[in-house]
PDBQT receptor file of N, H, CA, C and O in Angstrom, charges set to zero:
ATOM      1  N   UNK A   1      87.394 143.378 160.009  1.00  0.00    +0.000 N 
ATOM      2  CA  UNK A   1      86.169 142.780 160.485  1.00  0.00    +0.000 C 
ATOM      3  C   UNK A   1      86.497 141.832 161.636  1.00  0.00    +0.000 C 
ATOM      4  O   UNK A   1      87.265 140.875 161.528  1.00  0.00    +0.000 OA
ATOM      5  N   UNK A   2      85.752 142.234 162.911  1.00  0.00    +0.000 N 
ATOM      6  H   UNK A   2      85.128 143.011 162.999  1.00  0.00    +0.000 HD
ATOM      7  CA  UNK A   2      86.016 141.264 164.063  1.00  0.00    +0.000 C 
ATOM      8  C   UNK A   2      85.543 139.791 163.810  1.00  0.00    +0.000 C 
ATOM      9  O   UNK A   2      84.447 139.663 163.263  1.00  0.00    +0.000 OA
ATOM     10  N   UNK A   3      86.354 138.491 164.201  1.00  0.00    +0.000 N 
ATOM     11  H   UNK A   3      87.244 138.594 164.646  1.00  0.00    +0.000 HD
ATOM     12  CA  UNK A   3      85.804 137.543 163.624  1.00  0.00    +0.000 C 
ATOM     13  C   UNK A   3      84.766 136.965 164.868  1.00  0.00    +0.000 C 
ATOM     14  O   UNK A   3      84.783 137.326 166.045  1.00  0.00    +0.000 OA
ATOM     15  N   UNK A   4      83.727 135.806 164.139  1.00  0.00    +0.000 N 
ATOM     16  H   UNK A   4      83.713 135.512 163.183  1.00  0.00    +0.000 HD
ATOM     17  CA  UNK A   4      82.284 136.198 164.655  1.00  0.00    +0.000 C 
ATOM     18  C   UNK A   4      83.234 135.353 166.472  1.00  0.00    +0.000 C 
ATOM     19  O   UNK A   4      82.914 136.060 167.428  1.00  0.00    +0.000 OA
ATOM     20  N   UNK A   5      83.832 134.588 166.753  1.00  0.00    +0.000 N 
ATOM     21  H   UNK A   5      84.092 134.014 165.977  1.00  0.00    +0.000 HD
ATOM     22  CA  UNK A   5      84.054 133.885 168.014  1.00  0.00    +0.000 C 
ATOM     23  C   UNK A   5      84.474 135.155 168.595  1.00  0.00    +0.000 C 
ATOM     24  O   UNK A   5      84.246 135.164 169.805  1.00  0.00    +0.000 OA
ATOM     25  N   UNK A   6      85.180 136.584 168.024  1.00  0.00    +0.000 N 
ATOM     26  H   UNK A   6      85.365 136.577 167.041  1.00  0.00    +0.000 HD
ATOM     27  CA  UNK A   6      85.801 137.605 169.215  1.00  0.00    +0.000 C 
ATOM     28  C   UNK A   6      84.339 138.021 169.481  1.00  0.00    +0.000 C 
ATOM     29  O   UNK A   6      83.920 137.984 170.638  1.00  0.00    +0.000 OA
ATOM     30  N   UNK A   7      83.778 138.297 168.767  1.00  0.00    +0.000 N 
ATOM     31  H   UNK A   7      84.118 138.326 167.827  1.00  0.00    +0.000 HD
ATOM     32  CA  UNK A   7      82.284 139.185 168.574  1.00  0.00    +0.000 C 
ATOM     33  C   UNK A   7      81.825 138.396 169.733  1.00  0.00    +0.000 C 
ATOM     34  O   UNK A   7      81.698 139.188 170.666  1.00  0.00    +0.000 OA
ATOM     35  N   UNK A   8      81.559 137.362 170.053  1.00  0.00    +0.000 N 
ATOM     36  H   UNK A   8      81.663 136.718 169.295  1.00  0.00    +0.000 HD
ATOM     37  CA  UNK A   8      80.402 136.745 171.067  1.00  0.00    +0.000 C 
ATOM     38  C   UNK A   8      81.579 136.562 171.981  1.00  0.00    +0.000 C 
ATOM     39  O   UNK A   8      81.151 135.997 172.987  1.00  0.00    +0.000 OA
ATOM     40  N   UNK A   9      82.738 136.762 172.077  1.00  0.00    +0.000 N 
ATOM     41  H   UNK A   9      83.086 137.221 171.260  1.00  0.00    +0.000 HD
ATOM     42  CA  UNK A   9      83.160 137.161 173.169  1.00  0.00    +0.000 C 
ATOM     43  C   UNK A   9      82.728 138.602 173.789  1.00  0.00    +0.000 C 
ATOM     44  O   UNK A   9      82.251 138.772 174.911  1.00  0.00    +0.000 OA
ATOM     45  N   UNK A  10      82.928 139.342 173.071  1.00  0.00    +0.000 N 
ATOM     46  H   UNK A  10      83.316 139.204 172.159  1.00  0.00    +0.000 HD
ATOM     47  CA  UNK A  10      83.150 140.972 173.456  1.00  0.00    +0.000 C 
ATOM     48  C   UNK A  10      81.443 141.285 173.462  1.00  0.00    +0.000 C 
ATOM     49  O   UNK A  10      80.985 142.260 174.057  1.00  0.00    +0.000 OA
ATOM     50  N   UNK A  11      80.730 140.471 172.836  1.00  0.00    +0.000 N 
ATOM     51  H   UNK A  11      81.102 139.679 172.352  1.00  0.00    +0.000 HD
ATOM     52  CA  UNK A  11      79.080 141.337 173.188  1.00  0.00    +0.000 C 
ATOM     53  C   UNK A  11      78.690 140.595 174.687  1.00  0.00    +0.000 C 
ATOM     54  O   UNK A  11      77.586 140.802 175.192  1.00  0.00    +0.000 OA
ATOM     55  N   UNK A  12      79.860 139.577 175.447  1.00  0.00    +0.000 N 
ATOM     56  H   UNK A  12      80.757 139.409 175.037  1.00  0.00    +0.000 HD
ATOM     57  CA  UNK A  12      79.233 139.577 176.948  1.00  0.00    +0.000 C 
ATOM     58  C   UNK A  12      80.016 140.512 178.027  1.00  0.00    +0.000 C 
ATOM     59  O   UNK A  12      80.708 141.512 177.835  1.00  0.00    +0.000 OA
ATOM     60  N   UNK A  13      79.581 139.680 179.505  1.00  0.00    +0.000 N 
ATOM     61  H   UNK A  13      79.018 138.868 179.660  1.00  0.00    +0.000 HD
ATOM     62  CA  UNK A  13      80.214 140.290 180.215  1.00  0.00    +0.000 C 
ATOM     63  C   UNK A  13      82.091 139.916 180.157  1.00  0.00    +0.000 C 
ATOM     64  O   UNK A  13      82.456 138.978 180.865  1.00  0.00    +0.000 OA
ATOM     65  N   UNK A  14      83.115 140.622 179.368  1.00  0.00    +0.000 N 
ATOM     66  H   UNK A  14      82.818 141.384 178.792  1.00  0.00    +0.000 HD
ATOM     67  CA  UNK A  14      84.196 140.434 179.163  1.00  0.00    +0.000 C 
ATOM     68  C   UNK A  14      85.277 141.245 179.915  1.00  0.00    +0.000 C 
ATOM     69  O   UNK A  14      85.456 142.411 179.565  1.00  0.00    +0.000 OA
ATOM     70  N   UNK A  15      85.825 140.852 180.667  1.00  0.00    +0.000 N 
ATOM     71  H   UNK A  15      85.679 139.905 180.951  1.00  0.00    +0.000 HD
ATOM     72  CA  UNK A  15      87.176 140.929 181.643  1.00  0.00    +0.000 C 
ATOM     73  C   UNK A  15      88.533 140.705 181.125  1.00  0.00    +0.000 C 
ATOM     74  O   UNK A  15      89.014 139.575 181.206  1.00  0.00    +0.000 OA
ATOM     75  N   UNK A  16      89.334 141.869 180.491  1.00  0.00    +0.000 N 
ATOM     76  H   UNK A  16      88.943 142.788 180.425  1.00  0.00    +0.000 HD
ATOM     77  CA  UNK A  16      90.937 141.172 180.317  1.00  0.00    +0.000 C 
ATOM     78  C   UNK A  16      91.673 141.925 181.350  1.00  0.00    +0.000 C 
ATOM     79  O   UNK A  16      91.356 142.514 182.383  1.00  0.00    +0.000 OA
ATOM     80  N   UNK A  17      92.777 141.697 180.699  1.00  0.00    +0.000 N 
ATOM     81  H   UNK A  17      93.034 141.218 179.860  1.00  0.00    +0.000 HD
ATOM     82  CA  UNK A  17      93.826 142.308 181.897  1.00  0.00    +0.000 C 
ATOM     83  C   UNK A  17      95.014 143.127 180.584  1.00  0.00    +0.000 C 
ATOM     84  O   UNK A  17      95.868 142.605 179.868  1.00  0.00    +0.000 OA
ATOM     85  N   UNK A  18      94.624 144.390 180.702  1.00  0.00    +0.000 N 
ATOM     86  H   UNK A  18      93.930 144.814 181.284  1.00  0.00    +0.000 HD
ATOM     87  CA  UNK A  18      95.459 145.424 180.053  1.00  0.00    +0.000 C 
ATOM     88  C   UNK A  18      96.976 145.626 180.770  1.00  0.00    +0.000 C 
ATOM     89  O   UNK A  18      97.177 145.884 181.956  1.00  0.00    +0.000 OA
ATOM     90  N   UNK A  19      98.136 145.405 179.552  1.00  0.00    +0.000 N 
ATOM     91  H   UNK A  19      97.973 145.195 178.588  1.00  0.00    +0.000 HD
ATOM     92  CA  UNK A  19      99.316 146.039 180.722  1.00  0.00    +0.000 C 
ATOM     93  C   UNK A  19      99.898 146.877 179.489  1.00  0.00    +0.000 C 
ATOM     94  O   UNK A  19     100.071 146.615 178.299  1.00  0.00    +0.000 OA
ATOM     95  N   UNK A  20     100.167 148.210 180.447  1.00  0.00    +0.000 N 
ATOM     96  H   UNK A  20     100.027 148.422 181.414  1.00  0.00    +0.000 HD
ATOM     97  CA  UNK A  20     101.274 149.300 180.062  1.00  0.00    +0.000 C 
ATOM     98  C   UNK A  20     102.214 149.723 180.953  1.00  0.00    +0.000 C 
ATOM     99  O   UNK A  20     102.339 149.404 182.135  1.00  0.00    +0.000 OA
ATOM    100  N   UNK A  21     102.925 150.540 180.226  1.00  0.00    +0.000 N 
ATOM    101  H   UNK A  21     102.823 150.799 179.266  1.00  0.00    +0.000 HD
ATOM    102  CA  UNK A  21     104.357 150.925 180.517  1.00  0.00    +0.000 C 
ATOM    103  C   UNK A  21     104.318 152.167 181.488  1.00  0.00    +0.000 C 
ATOM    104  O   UNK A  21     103.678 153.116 181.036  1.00  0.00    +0.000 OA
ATOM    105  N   UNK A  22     104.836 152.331 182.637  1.00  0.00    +0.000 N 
ATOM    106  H   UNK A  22     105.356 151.560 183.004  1.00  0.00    +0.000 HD
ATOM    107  CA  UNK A  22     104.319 153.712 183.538  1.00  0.00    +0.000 C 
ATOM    108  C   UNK A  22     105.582 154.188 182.844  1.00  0.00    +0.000 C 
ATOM    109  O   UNK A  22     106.449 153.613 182.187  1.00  0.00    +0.000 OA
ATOM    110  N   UNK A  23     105.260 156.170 183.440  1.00  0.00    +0.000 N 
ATOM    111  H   UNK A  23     104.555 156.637 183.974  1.00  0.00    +0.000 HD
ATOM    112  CA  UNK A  23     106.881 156.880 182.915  1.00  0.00    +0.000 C 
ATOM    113  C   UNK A  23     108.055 156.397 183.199  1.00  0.00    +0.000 C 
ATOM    114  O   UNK A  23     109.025 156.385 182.441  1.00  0.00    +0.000 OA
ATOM    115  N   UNK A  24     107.991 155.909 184.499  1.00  0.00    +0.000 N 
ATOM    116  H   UNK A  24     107.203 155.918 185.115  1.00  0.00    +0.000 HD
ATOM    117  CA  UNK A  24     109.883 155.135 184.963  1.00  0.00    +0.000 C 
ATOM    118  C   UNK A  24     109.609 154.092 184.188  1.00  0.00    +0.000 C 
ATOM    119  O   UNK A  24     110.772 153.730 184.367  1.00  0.00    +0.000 OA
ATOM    120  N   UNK A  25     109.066 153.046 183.316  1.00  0.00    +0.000 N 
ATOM    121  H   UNK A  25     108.121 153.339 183.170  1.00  0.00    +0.000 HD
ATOM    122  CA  UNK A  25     109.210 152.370 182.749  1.00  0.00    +0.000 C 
ATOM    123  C   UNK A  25     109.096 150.999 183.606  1.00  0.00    +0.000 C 
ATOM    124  O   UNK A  25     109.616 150.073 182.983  1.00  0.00    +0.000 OA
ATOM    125  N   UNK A  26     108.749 150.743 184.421  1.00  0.00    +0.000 N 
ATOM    126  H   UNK A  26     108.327 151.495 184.927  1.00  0.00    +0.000 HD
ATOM    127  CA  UNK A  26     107.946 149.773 185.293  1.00  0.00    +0.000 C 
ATOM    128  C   UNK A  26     106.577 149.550 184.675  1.00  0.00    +0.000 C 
ATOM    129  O   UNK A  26     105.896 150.555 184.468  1.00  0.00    +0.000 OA
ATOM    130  N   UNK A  27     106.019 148.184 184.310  1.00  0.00    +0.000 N 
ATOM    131  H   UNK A  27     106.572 147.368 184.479  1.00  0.00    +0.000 HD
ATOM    132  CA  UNK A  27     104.511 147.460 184.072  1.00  0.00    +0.000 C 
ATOM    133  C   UNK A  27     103.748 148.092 184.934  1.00  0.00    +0.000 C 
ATOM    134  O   UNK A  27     104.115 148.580 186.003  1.00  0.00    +0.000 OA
ATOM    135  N   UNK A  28     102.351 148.090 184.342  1.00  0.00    +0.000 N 
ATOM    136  H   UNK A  28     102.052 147.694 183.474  1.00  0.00    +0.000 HD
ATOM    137  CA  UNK A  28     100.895 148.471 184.710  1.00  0.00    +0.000 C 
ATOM    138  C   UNK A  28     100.219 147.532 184.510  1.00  0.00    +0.000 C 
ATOM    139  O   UNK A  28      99.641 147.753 183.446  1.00  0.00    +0.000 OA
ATOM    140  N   UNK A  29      99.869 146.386 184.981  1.00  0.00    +0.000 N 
ATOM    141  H   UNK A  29     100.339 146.207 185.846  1.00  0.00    +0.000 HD
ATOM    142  CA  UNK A  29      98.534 145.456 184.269  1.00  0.00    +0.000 C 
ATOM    143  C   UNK A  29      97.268 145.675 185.503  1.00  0.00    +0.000 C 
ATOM    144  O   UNK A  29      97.346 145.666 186.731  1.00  0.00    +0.000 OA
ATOM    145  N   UNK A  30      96.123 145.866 184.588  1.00  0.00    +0.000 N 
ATOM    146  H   UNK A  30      96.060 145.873 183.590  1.00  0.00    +0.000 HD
ATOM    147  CA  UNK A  30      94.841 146.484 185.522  1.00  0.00    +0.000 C 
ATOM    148  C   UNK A  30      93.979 145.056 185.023  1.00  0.00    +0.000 C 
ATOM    149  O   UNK A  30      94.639 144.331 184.278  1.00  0.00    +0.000 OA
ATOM    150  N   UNK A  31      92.922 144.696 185.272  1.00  0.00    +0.000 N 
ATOM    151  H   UNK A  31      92.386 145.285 185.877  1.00  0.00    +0.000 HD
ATOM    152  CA  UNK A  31      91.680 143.840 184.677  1.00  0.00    +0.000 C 
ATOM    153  C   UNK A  31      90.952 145.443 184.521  1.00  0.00    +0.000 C 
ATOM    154  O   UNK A  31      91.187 146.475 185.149  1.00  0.00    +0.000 OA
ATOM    155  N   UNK A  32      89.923 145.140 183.344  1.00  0.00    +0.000 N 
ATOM    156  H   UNK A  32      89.732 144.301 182.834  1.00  0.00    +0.000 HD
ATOM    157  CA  UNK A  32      89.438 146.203 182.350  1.00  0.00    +0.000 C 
ATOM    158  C   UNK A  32      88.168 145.388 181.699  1.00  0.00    +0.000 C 
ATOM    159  O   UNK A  32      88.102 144.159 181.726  1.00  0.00    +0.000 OA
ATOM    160  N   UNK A  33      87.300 146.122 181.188  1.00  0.00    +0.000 N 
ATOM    161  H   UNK A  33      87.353 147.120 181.166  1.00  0.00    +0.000 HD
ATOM    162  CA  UNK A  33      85.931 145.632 180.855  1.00  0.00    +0.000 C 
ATOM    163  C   UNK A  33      86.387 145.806 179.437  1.00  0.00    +0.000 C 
ATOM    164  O   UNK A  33      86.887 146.850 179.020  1.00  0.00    +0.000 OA
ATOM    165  N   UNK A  34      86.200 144.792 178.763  1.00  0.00    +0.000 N 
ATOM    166  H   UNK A  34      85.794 143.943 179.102  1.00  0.00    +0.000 HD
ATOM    167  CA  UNK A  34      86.259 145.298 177.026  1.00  0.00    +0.000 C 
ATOM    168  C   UNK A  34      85.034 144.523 176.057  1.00  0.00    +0.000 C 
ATOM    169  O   UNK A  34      84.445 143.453 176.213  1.00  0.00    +0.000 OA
ATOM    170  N   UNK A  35      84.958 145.410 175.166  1.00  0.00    +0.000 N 
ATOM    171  H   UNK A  35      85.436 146.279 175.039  1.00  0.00    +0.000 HD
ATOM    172  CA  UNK A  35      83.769 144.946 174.110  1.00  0.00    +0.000 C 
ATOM    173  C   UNK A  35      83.706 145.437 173.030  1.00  0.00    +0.000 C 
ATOM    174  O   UNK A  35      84.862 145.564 172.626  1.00  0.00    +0.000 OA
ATOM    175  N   UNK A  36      82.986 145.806 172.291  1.00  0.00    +0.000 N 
ATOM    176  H   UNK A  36      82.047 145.702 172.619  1.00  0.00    +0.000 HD
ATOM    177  CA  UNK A  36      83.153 145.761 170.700  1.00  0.00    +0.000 C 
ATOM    178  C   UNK A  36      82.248 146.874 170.310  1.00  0.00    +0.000 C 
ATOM    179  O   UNK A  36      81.196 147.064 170.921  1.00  0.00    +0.000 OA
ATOM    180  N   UNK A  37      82.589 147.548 169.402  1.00  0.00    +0.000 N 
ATOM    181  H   UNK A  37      83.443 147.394 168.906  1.00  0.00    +0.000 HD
ATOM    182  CA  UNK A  37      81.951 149.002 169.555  1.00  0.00    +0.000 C 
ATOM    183  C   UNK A  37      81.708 149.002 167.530  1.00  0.00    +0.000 C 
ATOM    184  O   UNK A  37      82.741 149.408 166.998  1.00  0.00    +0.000 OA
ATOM    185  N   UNK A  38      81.008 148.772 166.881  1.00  0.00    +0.000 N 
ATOM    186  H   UNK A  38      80.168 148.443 167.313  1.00  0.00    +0.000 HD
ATOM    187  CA  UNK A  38      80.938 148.643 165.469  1.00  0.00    +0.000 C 
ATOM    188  C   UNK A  38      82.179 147.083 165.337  1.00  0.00    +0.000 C 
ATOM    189  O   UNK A  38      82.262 146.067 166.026  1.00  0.00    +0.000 OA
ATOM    190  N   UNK A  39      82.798 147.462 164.387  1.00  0.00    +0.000 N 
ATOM    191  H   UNK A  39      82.731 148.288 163.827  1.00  0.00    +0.000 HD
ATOM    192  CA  UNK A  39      84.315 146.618 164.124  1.00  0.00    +0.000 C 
ATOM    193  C   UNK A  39      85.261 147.075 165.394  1.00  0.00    +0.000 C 
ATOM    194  O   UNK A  39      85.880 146.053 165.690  1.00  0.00    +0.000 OA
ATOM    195  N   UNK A  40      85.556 147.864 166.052  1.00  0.00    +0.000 N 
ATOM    196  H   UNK A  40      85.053 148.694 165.811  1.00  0.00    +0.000 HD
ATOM    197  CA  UNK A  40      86.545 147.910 167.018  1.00  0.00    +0.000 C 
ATOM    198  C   UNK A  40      86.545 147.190 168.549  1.00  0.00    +0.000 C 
ATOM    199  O   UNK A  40      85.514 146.814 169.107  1.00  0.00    +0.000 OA
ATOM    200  N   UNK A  41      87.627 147.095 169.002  1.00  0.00    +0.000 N 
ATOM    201  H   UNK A  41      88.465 147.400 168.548  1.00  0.00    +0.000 HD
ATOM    202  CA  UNK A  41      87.586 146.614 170.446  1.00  0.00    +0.000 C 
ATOM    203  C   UNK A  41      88.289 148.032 171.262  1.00  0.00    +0.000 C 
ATOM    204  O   UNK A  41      89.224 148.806 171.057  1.00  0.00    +0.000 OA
ATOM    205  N   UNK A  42      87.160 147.823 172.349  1.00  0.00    +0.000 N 
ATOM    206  H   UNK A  42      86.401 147.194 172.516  1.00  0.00    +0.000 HD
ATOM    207  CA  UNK A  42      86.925 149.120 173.247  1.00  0.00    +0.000 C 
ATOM    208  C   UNK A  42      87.186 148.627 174.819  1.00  0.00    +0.000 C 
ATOM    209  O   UNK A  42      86.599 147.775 175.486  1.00  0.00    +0.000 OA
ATOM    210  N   UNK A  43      88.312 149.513 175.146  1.00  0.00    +0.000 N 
ATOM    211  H   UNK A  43      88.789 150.206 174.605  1.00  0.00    +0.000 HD
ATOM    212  CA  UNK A  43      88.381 149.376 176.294  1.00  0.00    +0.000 C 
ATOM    213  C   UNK A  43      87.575 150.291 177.408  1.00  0.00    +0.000 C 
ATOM    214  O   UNK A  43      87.707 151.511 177.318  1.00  0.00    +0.000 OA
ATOM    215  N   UNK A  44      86.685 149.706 178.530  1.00  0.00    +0.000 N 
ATOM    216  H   UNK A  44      86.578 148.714 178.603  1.00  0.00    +0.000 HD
ATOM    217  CA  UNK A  44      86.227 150.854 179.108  1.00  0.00    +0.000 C 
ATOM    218  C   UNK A  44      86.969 151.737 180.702  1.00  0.00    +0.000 C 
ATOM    219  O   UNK A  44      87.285 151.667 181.890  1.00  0.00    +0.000 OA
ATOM    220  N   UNK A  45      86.908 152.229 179.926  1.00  0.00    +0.000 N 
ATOM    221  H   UNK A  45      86.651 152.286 178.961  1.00  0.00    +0.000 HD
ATOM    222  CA  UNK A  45      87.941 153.306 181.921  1.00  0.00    +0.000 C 
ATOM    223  C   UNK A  45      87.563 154.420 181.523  1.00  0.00    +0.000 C 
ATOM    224  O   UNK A  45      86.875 154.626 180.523  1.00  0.00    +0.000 OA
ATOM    225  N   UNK A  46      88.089 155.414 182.462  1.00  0.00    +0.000 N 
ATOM    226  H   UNK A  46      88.648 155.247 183.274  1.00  0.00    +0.000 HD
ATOM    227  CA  UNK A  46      87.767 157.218 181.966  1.00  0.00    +0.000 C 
ATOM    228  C   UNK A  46      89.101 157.738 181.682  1.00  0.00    +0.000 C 
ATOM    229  O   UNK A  46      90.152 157.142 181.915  1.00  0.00    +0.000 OA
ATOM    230  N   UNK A  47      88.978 158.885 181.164  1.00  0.00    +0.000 N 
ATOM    231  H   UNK A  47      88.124 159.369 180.975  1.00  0.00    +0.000 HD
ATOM    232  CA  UNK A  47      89.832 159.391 180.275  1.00  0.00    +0.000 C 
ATOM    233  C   UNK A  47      91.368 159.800 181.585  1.00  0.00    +0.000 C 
ATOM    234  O   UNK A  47      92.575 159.746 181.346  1.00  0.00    +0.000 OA
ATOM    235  N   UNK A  48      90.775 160.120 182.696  1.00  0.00    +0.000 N 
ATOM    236  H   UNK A  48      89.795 160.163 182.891  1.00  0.00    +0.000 HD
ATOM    237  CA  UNK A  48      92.156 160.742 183.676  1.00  0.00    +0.000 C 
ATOM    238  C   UNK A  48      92.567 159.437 184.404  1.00  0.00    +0.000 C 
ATOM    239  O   UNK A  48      93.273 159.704 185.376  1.00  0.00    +0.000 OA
ATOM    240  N   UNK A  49      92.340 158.045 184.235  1.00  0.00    +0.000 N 
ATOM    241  H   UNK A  49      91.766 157.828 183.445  1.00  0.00    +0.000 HD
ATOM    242  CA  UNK A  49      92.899 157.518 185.143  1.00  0.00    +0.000 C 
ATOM    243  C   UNK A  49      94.265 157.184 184.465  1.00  0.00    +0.000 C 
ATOM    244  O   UNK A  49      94.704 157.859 183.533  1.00  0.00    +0.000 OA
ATOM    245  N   UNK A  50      95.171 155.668 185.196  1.00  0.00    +0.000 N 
ATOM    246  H   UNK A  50      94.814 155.119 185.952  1.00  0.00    +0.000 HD
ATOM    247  CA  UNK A  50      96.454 155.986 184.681  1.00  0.00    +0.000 C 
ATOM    248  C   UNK A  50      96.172 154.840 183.681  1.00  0.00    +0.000 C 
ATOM    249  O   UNK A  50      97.274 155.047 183.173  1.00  0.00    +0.000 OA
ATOM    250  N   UNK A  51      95.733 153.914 183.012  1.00  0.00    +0.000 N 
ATOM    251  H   UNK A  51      94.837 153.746 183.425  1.00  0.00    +0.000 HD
ATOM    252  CA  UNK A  51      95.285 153.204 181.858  1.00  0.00    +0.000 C 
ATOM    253  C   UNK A  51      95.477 154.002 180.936  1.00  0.00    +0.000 C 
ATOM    254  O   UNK A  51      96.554 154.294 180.417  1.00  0.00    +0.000 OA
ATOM    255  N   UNK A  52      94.319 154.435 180.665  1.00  0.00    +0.000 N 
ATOM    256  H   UNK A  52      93.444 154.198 181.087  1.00  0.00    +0.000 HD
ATOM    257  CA  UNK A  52      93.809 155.731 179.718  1.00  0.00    +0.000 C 
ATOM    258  C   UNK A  52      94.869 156.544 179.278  1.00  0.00    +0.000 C 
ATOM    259  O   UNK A  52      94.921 156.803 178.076  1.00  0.00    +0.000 OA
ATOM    260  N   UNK A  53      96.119 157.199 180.394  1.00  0.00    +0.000 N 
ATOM    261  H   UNK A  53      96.077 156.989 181.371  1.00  0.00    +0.000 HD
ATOM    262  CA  UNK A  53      97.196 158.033 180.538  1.00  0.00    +0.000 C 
ATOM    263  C   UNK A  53      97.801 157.505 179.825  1.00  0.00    +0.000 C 
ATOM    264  O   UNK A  53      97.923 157.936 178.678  1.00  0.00    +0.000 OA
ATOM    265  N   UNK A  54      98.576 156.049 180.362  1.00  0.00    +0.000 N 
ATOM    266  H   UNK A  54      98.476 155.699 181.293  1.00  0.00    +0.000 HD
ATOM    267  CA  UNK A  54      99.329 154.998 179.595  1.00  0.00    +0.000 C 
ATOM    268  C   UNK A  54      99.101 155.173 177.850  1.00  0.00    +0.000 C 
ATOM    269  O   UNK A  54     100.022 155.388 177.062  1.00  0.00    +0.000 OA
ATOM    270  N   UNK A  55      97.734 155.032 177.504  1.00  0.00    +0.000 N 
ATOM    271  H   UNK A  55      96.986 154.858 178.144  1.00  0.00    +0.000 HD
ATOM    272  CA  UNK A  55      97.206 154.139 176.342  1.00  0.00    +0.000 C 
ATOM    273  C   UNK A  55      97.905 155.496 175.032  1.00  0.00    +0.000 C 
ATOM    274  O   UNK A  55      98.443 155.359 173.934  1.00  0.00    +0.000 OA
ATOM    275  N   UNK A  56      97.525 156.773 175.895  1.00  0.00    +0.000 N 
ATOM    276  H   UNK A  56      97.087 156.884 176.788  1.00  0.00    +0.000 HD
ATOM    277  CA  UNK A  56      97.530 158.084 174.829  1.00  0.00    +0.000 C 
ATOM    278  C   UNK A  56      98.896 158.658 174.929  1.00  0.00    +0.000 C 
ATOM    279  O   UNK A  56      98.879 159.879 174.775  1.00  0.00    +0.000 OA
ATOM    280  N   UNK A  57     100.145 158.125 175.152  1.00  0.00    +0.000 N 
ATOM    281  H   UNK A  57     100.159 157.133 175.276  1.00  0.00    +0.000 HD
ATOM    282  CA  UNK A  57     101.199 158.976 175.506  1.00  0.00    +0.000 C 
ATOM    283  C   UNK A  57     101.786 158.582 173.944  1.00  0.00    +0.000 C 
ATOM    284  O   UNK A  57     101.757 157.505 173.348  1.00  0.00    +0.000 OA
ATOM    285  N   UNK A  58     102.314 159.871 173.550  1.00  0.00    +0.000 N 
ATOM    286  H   UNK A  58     102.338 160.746 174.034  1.00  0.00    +0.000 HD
ATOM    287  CA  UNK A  58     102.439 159.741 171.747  1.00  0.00    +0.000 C 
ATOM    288  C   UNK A  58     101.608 159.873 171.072  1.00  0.00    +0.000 C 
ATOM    289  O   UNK A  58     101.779 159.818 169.855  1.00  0.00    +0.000 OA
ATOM    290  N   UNK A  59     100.325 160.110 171.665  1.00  0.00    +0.000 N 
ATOM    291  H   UNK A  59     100.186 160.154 172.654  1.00  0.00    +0.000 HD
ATOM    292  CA  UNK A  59      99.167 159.682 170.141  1.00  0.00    +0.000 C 
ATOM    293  C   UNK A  59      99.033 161.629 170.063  1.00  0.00    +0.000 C 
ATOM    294  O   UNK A  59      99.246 162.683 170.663  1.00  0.00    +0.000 OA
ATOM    295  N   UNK A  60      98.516 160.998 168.830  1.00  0.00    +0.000 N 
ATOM    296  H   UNK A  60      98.343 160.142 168.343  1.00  0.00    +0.000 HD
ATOM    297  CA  UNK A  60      98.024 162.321 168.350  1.00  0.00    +0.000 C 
ATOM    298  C   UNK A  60      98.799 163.394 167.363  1.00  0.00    +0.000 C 
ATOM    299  O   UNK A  60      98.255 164.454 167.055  1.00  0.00    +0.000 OA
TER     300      UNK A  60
């Protein structure tokens, strides 16, 4: 359960700064829109950029 201070963070306009790992292993940090989707925190980008790329390498 998100606690209620993240919650009224994430139901405004909210800005972080995401960092991942590229393939050579050099940092990625982007600023990213995030918010709260039921109980989860949701990052928003589209599925082909290199965030997104980053986030899914291993999953599944």
């Amino acid at each position: 359960m998100l606690d209620a201070d993240v919650r009224r963070v994430l139901d405004g306009a909210s800005i972080a700064h995401l960092a991942t790992v590229l393939p050579d292993g050099s940092p990625h940090s982007t600023p990213i829109y995030v918010g709260a989707h039921g109980e989860r925190i949701v990052f928003f980008t589209g599925p082909g950029v290199r965030k997104a790329r980053n986030l899914t390498v291993g999953v599944g």
